[in-house]
Structure formats: C-alpha cells, structure tokens
N, C-alpha and C positions, 0 to 999 in steps of 0.2 A: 504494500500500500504506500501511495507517493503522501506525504507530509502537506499538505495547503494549510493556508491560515485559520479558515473553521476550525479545522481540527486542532491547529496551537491553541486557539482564544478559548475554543470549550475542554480544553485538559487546564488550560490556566485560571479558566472561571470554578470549574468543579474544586480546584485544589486552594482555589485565594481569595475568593470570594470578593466581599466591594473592594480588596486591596490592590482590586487591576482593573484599569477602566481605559474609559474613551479609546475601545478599539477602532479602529481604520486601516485601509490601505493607501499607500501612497505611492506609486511606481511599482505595483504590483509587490510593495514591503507590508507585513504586515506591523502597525505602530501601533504603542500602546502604555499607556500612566501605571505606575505603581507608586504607592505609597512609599515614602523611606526607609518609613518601619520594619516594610517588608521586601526591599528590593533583593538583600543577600540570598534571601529563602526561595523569590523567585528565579534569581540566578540561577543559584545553586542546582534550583531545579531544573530548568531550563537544560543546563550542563549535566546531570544526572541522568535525568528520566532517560529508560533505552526506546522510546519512542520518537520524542523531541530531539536527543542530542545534538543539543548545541553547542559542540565542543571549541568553538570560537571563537575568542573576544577580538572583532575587529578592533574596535575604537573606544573611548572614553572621551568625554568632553564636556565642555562647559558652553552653558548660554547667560547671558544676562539681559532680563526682563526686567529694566529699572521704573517701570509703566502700569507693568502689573501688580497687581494685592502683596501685600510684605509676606507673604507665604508663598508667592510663587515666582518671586522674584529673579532666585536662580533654579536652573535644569541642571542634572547630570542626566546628558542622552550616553545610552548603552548600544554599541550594534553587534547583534551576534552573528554565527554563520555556523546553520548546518551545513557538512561538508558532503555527506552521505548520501541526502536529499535534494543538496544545493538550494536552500534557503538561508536567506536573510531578515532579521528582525529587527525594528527597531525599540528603544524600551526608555522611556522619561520618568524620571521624578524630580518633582520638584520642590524646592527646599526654602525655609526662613530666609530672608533678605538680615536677619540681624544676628543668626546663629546656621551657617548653610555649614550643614556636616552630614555625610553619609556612610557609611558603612562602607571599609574598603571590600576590592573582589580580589586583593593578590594572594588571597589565603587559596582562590578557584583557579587564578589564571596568575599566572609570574609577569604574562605583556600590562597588566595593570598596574605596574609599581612605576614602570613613566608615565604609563598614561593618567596616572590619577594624582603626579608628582606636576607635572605640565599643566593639569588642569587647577590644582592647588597654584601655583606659580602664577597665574595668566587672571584665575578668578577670585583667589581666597576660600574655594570651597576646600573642607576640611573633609579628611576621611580616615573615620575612627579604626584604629587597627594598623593603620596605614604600616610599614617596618623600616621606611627612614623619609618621612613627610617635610622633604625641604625644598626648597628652590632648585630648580635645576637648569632654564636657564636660563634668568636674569641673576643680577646679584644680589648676595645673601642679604648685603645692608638697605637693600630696596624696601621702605615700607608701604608700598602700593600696590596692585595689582592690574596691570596696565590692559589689560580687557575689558575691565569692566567700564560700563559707559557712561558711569559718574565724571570720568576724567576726559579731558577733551581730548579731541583726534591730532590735534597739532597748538604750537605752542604759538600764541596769539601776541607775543612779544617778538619772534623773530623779526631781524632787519636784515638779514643776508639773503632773503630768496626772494624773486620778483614772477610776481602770479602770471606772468606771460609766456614764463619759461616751463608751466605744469600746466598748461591747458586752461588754467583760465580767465575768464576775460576779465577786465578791467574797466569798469566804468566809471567816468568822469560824471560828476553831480553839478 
C-alpha cells in the first residue's frame, strides 16, 4: 500500500488528537500545526511508526510573525521525508513571542543539532535538550538575533552607498 496524506492525517489524528491540526496540502505536501507540547511525541512518531516512516529530517527553521497574536508569533517548521514511499511533510508549531522554546529533535535525528543551532542563532528560539545550544554563525558576543523583523533590513544611517547603484530610484521632492 502507497503512503498518501489521508492516511498520514488519520494515523496522526487517531494517535494526537486536537494536538495536530489545520491539515492541508500545498504542492501536493501534506502540512500540518502541532502543539509544542507535543511536537517531540509526534516526531518521534512520525520517525517510528513502521507505517509512516519518516526516517528524514530535511530541515528545521524559523519564521517570525511579529503581526501575529504573542502566541504565535514564532514557527518552528519541520520537513520530513519518507524515503521508502517518497513522501514529504511539512509540520509547524508555533511558539510565545516572549518565551519561544521547543523541545529539541537531536535526541531523533543528529542533522538537528545545526539545524536547530542556526535557527537558535538567526531567531532566539530556544530548544530545550538542545547538547550545545550556541551560536554558530554569527558571533558569540552578538546580542541580537538578526532575522527576526523587529530589526530593520538595513542601517538607515549609512553614507557610503548611493541608491542608484542597487536599483533604486531616487526621487527628487
């Protein structure tokens, strides 16, 4: 039997009940919210179950929604990869704008210990467990987090660049 998304959503719904929601697809992916509380359990499972196996952590990463409610302010998206089935998934939860901490996954996957080291570095999300949660590459004495979009995209003091030379225009008042 080939693996489709019905059949992810209803072994995830049976097993997690309202802890996983707003399923969809998007580019024929199947996407879909977990709670924080319980994203490790759904990994885990995800990784476990010999049905599902999704023995692949693509990616980790960060989003910041500085627009949205203080609860849902940042995302950690997950994409996994059955390799057996040739499925891809994708998996959000999202976290306090005042406390963004998740549960790490390197205790499931070893590619998570950059990727959730980068996404620490870039957005200040925290990941409990984490086994050495530092900067890795900006520097250590940076105390910002230069993705998030509190901070502006360019420094509005510079005098050495002239907007003619980056595309763009310049208009005279």
């Amino acid at each position: 039997m080939s693996l489709d998304n019905s059949t992810i959503q209803k072994y995830l719904i049976s097993n997690f009940g309202m802890s996983v929601s707003e399923f969809h697809e998007q580019h024929n992916m199947l996407v879909f919210e977990v709670t924080p509380d319980s994203i490790h359990d759904v990994v885990k499972f995800l990784k476990e179950d010999s049905t599902l196996n999704f023995n692949f952590l693509t990616d980790v990463c960060g989003v910041h929604y500085p627009d949205s409610e203080e609860d849902r302010q940042f995302t950690v998206v997950y994409h996994m990869h059955n390799w057996i089935d040739n499925v891809r998934i994708r998996i959000k939860t999202y976290l306090n704008a005042k406390n963004p901490v998740v549960d790490s996954m390197t205790d499931l996957f070893k590619s998570a210990n950059w990727q959730e080291r980068e996404t620490y570095d870039f957005y200040g999300i925290k990941f409990k467990n984490h086994p050495q949660l530092k900067r890795i590459l900006n520097m250590d004495e940076m105390v910002s987090f230069p993705l998030r979009k509190e901070f502006p995209l360019e420094d509005s003091g510079r005098t050495d660049k002239d907007d003619r030379f980056f595309g763009r225009t310049v208009h005279n008042s």
